[in-house]
VMD Tcl script that draws the C-alpha trace (Angstrom):
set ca {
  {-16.03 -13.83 2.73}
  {-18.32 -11.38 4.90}
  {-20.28 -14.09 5.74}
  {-17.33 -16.43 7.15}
  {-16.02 -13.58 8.96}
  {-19.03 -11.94 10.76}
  {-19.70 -15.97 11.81}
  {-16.19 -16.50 13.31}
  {-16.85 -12.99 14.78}
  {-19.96 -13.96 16.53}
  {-18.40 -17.51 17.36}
  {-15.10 -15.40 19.22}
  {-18.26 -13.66 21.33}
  {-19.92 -16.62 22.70}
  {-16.62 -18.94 23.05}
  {-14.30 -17.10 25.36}
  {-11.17 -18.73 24.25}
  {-12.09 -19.29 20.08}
  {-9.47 -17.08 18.42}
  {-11.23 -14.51 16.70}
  {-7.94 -13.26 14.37}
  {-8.26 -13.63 10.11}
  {-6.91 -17.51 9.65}
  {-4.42 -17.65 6.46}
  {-7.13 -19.32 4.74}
  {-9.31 -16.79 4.98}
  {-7.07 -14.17 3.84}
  {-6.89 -16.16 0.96}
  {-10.86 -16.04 0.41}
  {-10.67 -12.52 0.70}
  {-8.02 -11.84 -1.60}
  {-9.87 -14.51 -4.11}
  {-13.15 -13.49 -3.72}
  {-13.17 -9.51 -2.72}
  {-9.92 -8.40 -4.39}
  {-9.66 -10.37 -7.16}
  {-13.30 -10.16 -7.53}
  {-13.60 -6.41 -8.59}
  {-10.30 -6.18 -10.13}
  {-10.14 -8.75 -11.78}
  {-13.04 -7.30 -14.28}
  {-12.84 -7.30 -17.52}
  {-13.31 -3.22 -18.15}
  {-10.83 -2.92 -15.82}
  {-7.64 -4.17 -17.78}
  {-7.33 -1.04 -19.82}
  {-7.46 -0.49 -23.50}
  {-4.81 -1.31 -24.84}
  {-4.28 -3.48 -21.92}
  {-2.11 -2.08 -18.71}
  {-4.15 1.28 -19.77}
  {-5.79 1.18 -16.68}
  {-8.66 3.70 -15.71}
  {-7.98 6.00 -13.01}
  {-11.51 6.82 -12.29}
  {-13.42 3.96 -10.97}
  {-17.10 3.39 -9.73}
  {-18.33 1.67 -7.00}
  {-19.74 -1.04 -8.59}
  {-16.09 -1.43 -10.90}
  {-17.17 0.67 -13.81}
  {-14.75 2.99 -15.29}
  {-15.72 6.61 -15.00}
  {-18.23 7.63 -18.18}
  {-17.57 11.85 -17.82}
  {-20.68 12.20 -20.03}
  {-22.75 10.10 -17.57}
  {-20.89 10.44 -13.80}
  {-22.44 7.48 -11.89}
  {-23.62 8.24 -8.65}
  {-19.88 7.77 -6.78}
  {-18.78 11.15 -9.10}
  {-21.87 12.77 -9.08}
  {-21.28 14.88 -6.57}
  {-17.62 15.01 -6.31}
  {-15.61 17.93 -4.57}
  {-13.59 19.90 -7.07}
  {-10.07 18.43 -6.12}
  {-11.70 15.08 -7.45}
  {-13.80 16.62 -10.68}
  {-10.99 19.03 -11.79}
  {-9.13 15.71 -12.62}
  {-11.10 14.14 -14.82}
  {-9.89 13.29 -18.78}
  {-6.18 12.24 -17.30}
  {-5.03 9.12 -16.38}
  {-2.74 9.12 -13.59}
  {0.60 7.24 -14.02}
  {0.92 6.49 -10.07}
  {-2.69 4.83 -9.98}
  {-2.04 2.84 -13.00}
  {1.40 1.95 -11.09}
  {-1.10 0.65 -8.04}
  {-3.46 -1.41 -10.15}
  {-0.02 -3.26 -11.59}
  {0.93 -3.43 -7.52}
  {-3.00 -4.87 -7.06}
  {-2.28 -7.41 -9.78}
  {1.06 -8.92 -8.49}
  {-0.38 -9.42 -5.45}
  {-3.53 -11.82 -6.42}
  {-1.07 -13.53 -8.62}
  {1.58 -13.54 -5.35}
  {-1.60 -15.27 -3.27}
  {-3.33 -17.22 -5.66}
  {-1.34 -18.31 -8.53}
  {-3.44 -16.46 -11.03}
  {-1.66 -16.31 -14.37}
  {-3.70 -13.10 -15.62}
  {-3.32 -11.42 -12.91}
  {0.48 -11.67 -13.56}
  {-0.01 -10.75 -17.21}
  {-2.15 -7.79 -16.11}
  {0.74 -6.73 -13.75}
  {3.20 -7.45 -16.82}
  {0.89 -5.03 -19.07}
  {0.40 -2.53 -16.91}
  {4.19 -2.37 -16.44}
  {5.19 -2.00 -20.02}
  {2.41 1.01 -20.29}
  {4.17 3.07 -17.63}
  {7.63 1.91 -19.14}
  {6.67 2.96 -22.90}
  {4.19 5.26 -22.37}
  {5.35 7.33 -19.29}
  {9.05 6.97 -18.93}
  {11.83 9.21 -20.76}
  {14.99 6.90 -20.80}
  {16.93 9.76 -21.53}
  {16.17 11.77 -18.74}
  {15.01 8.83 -16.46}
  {11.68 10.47 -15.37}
  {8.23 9.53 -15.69}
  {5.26 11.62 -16.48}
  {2.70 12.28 -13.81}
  {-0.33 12.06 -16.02}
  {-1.16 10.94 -19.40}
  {-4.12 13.97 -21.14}
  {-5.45 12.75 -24.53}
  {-2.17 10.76 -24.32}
  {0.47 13.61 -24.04}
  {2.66 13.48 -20.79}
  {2.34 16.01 -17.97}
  {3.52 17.85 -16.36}
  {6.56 19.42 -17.58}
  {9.36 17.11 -16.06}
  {10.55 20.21 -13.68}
  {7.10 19.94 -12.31}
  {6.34 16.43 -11.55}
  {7.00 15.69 -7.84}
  {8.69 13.04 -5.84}
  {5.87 11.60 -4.15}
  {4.41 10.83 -8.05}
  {8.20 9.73 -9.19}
  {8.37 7.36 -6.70}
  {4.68 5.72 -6.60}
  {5.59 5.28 -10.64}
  {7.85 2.41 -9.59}
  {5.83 0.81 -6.73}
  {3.85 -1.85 -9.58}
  {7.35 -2.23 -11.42}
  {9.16 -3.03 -8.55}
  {6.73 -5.38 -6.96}
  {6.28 -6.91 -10.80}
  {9.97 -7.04 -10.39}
  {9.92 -8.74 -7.35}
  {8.10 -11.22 -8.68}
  {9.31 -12.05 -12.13}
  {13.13 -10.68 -11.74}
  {12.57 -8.93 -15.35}
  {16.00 -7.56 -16.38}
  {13.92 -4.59 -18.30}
  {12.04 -3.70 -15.28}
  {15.18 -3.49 -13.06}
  {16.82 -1.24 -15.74}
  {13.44 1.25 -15.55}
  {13.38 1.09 -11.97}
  {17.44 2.07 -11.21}
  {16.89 4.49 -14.25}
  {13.95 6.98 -12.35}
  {15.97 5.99 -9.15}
  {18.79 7.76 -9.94}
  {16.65 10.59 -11.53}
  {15.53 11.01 -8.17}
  {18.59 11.27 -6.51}
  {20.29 12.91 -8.94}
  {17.77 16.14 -9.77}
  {15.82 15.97 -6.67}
  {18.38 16.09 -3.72}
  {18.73 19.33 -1.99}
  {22.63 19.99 -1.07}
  {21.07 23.17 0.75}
  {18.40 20.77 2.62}
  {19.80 17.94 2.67}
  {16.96 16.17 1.92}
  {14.59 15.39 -1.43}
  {13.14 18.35 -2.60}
  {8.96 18.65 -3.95}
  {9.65 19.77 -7.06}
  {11.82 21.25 -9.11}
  {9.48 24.17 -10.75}
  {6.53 25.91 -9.07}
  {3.34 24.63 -10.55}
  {0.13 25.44 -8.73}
  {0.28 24.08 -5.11}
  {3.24 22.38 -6.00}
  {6.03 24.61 -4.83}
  {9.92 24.42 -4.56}
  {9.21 25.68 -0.90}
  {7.73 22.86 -0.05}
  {9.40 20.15 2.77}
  {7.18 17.23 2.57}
  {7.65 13.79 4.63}
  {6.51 11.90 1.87}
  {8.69 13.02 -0.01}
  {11.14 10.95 2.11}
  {8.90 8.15 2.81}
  {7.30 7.14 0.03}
  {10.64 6.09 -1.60}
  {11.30 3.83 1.18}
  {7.53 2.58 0.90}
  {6.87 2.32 -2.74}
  {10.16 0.58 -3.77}
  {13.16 0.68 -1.93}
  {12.50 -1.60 0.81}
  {11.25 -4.17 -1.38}
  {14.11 -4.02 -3.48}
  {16.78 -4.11 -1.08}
  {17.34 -7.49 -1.17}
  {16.69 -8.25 -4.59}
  {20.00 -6.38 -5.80}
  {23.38 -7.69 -6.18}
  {26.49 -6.52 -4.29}
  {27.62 -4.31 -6.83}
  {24.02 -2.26 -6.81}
  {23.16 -2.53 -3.33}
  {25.76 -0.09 -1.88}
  {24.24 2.68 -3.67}
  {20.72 1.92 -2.71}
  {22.28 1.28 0.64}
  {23.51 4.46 1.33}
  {20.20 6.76 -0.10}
  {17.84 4.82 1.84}
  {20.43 5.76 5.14}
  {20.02 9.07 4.46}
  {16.28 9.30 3.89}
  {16.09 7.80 7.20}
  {18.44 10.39 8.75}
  {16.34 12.81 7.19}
  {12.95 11.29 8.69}
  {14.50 11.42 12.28}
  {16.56 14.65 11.77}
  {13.70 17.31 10.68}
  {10.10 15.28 10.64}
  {10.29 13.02 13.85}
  {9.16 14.79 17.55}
  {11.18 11.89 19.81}
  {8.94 13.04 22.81}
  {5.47 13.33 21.24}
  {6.13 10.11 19.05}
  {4.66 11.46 15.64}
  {5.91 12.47 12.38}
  {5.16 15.86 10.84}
  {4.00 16.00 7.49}
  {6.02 19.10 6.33}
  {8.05 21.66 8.03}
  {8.10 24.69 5.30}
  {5.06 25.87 7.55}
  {4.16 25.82 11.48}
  {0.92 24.64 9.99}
  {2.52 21.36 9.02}
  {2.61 20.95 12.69}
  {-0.80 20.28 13.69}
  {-3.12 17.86 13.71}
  {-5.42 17.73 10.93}
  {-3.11 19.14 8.30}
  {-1.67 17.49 5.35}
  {-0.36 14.22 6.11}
  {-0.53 15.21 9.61}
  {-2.34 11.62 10.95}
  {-2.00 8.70 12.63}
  {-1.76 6.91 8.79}
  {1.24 8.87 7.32}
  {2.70 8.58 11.38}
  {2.70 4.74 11.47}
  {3.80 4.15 8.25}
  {6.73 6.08 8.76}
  {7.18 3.97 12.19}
  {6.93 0.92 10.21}
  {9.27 2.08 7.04}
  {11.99 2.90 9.96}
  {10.85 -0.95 11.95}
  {11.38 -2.87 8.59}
  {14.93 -0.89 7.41}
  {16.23 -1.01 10.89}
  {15.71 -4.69 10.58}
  {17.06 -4.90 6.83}
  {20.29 -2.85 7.68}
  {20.76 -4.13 11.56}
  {20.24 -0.55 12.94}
  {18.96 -1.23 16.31}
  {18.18 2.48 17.24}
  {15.69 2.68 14.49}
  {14.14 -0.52 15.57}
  {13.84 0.62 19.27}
  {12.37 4.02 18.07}
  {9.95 2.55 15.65}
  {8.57 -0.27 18.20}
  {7.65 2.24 20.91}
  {6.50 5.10 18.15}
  {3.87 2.43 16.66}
  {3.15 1.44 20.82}
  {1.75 4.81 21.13}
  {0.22 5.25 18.02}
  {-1.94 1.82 18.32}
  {-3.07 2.99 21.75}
  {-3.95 6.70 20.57}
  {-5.73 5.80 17.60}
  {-7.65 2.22 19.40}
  {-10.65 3.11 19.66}
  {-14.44 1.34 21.19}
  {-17.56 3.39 19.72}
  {-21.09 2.76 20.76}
  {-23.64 2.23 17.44}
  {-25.48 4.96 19.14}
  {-23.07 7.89 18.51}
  {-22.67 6.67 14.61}
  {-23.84 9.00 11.92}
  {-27.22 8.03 10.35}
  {-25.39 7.41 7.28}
  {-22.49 5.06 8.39}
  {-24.87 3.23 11.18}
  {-26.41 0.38 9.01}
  {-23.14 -1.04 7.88}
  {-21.41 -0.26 11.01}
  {-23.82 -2.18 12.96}
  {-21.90 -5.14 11.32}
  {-19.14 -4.91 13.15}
  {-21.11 -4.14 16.28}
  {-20.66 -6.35 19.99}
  {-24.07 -7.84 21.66}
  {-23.63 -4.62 23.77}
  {-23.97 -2.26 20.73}
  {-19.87 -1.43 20.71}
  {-17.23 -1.87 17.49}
  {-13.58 -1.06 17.75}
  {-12.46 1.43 14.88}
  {-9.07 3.26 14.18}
  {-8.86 6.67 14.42}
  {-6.80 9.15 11.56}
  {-5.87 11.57 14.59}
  {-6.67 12.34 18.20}
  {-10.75 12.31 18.51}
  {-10.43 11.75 14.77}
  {-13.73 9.95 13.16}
  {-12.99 10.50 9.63}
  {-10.22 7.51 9.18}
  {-10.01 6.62 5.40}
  {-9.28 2.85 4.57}
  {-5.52 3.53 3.68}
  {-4.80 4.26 7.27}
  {-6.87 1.40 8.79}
  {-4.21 -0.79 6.62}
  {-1.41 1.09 8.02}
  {-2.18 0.82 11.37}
  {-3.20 -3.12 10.75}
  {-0.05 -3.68 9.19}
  {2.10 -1.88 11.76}
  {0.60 -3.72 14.75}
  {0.25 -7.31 12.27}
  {4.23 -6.39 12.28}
  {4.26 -5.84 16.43}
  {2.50 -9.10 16.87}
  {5.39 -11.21 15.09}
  {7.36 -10.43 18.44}
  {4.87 -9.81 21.07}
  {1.00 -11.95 20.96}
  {-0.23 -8.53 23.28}
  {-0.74 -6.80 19.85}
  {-3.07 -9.54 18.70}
  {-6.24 -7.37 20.82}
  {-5.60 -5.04 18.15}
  {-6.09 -7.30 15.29}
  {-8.94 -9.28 16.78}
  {-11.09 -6.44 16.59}
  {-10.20 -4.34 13.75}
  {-9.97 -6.91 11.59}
  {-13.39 -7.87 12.12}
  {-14.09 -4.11 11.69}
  {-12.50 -3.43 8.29}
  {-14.39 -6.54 6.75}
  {-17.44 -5.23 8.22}
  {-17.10 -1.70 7.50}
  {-14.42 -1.24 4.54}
  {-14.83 -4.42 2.19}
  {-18.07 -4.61 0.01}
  {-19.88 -7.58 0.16}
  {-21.50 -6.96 -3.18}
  {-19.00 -5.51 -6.01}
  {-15.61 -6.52 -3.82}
  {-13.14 -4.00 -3.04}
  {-12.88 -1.45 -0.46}
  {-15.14 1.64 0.54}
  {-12.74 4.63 0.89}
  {-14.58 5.34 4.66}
  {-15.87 3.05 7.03}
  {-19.78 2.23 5.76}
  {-19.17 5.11 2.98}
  {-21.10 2.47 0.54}
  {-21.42 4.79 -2.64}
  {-17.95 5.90 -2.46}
  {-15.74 5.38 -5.69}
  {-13.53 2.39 -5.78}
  {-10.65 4.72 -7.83}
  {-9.08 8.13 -8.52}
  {-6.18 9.98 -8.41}
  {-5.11 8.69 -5.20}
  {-6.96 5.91 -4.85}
  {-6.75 2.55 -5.89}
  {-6.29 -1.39 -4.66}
  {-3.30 -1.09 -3.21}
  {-3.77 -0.46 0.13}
  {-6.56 -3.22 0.53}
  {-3.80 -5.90 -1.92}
  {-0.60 -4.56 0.52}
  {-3.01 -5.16 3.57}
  {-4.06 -8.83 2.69}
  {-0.36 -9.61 1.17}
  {0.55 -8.82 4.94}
  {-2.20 -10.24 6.78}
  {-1.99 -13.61 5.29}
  {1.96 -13.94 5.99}
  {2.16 -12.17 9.54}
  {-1.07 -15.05 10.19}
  {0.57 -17.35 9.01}
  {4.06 -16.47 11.18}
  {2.29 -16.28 14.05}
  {-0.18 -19.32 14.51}
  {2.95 -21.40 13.17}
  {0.95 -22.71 9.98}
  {2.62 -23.21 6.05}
  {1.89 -20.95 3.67}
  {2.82 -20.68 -0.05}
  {3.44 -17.63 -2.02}
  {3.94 -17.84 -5.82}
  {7.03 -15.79 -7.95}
  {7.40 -16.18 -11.79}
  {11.18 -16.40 -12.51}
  {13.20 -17.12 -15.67}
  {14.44 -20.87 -16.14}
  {18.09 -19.76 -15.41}
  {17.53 -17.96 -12.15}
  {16.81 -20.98 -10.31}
  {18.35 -20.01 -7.46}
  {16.62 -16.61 -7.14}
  {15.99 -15.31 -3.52}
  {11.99 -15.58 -2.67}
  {11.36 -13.36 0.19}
  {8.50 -13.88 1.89}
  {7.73 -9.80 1.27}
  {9.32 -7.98 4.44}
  {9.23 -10.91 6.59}
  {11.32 -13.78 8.07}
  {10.43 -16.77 6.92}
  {12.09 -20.08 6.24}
  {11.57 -21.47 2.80}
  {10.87 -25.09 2.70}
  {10.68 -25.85 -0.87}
  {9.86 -24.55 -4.07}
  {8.35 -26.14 -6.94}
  {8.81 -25.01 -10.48}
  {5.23 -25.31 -12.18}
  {4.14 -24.48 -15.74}
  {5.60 -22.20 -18.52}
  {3.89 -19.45 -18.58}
  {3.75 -16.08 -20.81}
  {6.83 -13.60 -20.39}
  {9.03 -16.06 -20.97}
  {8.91 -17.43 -17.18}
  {8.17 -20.40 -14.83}
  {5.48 -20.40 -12.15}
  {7.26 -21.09 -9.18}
  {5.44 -22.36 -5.63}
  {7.39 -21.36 -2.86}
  {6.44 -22.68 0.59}
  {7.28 -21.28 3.92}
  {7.38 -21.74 7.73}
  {7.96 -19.52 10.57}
  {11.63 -19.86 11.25}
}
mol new
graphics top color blue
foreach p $ca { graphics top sphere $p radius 0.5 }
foreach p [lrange $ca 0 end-1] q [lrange $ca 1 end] { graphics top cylinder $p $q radius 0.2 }
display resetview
């Protein structure tokens, strides 16, 4: 894949008019080759399988405690004091990761990794009764105590489930997922606020006190969006009406109209400033694009008006052309990769003058101006250069997967908030918003039951018009492979 890309890149430099922007097919390489590639091993699939490893090396290998390759050696505390649990919300990722090489390439284990992984969270982590879902699994006991576990982690517990469900339409899944949904919304809602609370007990850093954006957001992000239009009239309403008011929320007491950001809490004046928690241009435009895609879901103009010039100013703020020169020692050799005959590379930055941009955010910001290019070709400059970037800098052209810094080569591939999502959500929207815009077919494949025929197959957030759909084999689950093929509408 590296070496495909870095000769396109090259070609774009000496042919003024070649278009130097990922091709579908190439997307498709990558997602076969660097994505599938590392996470696709076998040590990977958990034991029993969808028991997947939250601690991950560089080169794929699950975290040995006794013997910390070199990617833990040296790990800061917040990383090492989290060894020996497994982490519902990364497992939840690697199911997301999963369903999305099956979604690009048709591969049936993937699926029944996604389908395993799944189940774990749904027998091993979930409390029908109450409708929550542990945090962590330690020696196999659930933590925290239910009062403690927060939003955020609720709601990245259903982001694999609902993109499994997405795919398959599983009638079990969809009863987990409304199940923690209205846990959520039930316990979690602040009548005093008016918005999600934390947590419901102090544990730790994990106060009542605390007003957190993501506690907002990452409901919209890890499931609700992608569900929308996968319910039927007589559940939408509800889902309707929480995801309006998460959005009020957002605009009421995180958004500053005039500066075009998003703060990242507001219990503190801290929260406020650059550089804080969740105070970047990552957490920023994927807020922008959360209120771009419902605006567009629930016809709400305003929100699509504020989110297109929010994500303009946040593409030019965080653009940004370095010189190899001014690259630390460390990060040079692999940077030089994405370097221009001149010695220059476009990057991303995380905030203003930021340098220290982690590879979720580079996918945000791809995705958000991927998203701006669907209706305007200007955002393309974007793409043609950070694209080229992130497979020079991010992917690893010897295990697969992604660094978690630009050139950070010896950085682990997983742990408790890392994982393949990002780099899976970031081809997933790549390949389609590539496909949209140069006009081409693409395919994506689903896995639904014989009798649901008629099932709706979006093409993930995005218009598309479906062409044709061809049921394939039987496959395990109890479902039918199903082709789906798309044009720009």
């Amino acid at each position: 894949m590296l070496r495909t890309l870095v000769f396109a890149f090259a070609l774009s430099l000496v042919t003024p008019f070649a278009q130097a922007e990922v091709a579908p097919c190439e997307w498709l390489e990558h997602v076969e080759h660097d994505l599938a590639g590392f996470w696709m091993r076998d040590d990977l699939a958990g034991s029993p399988a969808g028991s997947f490893p939250t601690f991950i090396c560089a080169d794929g290998t699950p975290l040995d405690t006794a013997a910390p390759c070199p990617s833990f050696e040296k790990a800061p505390d917040w990383i090492r004091n989290e060894f020996g649990r497994q982490y519902i919300r990364m497992v939840s990722r690697q199911v997301y990761t999963y369903g999305v090489i099956y979604h690009l390439t048709g591969n049936e284990t993937a699926l029944e990794r996604a389908r395993a992984g799944t189940r774990f969270i749904m027998q091993r982590a979930w409390d029908p009764k109450s409708g929550s879902v542990a945090t962590f699994l330690s020696d196999g006991k659930p933590g925290p105590k239910p009062g403690q576990r927060t939003t955020q982690s609720l709601a990245y517990s259903l982001l694999g489930p609902a993109f499994y469900y997405y795919l398959t339409r599983d009638p079990e899944t969809l009863a987990f997922i409304e199940s923690v949904r209205r846990h959520i919304f039930g316990r979690y809602w602040s009548k005093d606020w008016k918005i999600l609370a934390w947590t419901l007990e102090d544990a730790g850093d994990d106060t009542r006190d605390r007003k957190e954006l993501v506690a907002q957001l990452d409901q919209i992000n890890a499931y609700m969006l992608l569900m929308l239009p996968l319910l039927d009239e007589r559940s939408r309403p509800a889902w309707e009406a929480d995801l309006r008011r998460l959005v009020r929320v957002m605009l009421r007491d995180f958004h500053d109209e005039e500066a075009r950001r998003f703060y990242g809490y507001i219990h503190d004046d801290k929260g406020r400033k650059w550089g804080e928690r969740h105070n970047d241009f990552g957490h920023t435009t994927k807020a922008y694009w959360m209120l771009l895609l419902a605006g567009q879901e629930l016809k709400e103009e305003s929100w699509v008006a504020t989110a297109r010039a929010g994500i303009d100013d946040v593409l030019k703020a965080a653009w940004v052309r370095r010189n190899i020169a001014d690259a630390p020692e460390w990060q040079a050799p692999v940077m030089r990769r994405a370097a221009d005959a001149d010695g220059f590379y476009h990057v991303w930055a995380n905030k203003p003058d930021g340098i220290g941009i982690a590879w979720w955010e580079w996918c945000e910001l791809d995705q958000a101006a991927a998203t701006m290019a669907l209706s305007d070709a200007n955002y393309t400059r974007y793409l043609d250069e950070t694209y080229r970037s992130y497979f020079a800098t991010l992917v690893d052209p010897e295990h697969g997967g992604t660094y978690g810094f630009p050139g950070a080569t010896a950085s682990a591939k997983g742990h408790h908030w890392q994982n393949g999502y990002h780099a899976a959500e970031h081809a997933l929207v790549g390949y389609v918003t590539s496909a949209l815009r140069r006009g081409e077919p693409f395919r994506l494949y689903f896995a639904f039951p014989d009798s649901d025929r008629a099932a709706v197959a979006p093409a993930y957030y995005f218009d598309a018009k479906e062409t044709g759909r061809r049921a394939m084999e039987r496959i395990e689950g109890g479902v039918r492979k199903v082709r789906v093929t798309y044009v720009r509408p």
